[in-house]
N, C-alpha and C positions, 0 to 999 in steps of 0.2 A: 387254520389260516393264521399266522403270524404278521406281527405288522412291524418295521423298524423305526426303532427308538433311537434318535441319534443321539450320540455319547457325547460327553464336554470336549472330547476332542474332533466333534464331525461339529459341534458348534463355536470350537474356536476358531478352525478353519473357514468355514461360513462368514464369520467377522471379520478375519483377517482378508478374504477377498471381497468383501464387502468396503472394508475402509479402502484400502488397495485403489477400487473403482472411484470412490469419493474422492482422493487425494490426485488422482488421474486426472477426472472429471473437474477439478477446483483449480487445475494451475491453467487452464484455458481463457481463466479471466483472472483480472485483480480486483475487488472491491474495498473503501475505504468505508470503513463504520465507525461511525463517532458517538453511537449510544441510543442516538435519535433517527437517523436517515441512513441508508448505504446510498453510496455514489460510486458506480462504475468507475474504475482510471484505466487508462489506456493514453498511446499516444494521443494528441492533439486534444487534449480533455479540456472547457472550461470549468476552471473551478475558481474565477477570479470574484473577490467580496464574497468566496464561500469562510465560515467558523470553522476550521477543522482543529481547533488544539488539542493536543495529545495521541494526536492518529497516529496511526501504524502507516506508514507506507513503504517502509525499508524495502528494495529492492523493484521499486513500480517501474514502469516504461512512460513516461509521462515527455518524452521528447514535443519539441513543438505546442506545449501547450500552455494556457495563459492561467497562470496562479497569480494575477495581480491584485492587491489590496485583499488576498488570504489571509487569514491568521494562521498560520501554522507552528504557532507557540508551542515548546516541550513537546514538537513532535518527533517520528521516526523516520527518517529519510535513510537510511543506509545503504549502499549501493543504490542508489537510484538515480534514474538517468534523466535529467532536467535540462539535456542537451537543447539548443535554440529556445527555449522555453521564454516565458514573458512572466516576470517576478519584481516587477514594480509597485513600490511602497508595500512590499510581502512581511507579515511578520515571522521572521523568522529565529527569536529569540530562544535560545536554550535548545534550538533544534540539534538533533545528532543528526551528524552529515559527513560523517567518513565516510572517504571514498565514494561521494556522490557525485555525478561528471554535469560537471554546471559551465559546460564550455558554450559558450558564444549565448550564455543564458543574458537577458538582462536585469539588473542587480540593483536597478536605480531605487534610490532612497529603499532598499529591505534595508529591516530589522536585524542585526547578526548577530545582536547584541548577548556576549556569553553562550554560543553555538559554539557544540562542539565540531571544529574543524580538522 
């Protein structure tokens, strides 16, 4: 009785539909991690008087939701859609923010100070 040994090429296949699933399974939500906590994002998310500097969020769906008195200093906004959103007294210094759609967002007293626009 023989038993099958799988070769480096039946285990790199293996991995290769292994991450495949994980990378499927991972764009179903967005999570922001700052080191210390994850915070779900999604439309309508509060995250206002949250610390996020340095976060990653390039490309979140964060429409409709209230980032007021955030710090989101040196963060990653890229393509990210901050449409109707609520961004009063937000820091938003040194943030990168091409092509992020901040229409009808409100903008009062943020911080833009040196964002890249």
């Amino acid at each position: 009785m023989t038993f099958y040994r799988p070769t480096d090429i039946d285990n790199m296949v293996l991995f290769c539909i292994f991450f495949s699933i994980c990378m499927i399974l991972s764009s179903f939500g967005a999570y922001a991690y700052d080191g210390d906590t994850t915070i779900e994002v999604h439309n309508q998310t509060n995250l206002s008087n949250k610390i996020l500097t340095g976060i990653n969020l390039s490309g979140a769906h964060l429409s409709d939701s209230d980032l007021s008195r955030a710090n989101l200093a040196n963060s990653d906004l890229l393509h990210a859609l901050l449409r109707s959103s609520r961004l009063v007294d937000t820091n938003l210094s040194r943030a990168r923010l091409r092509e992020t759609d901040l229409s009808d967002a409100e903008l009062i007293e943020a911080d833009l100070s040196y964002a890249d626009l």
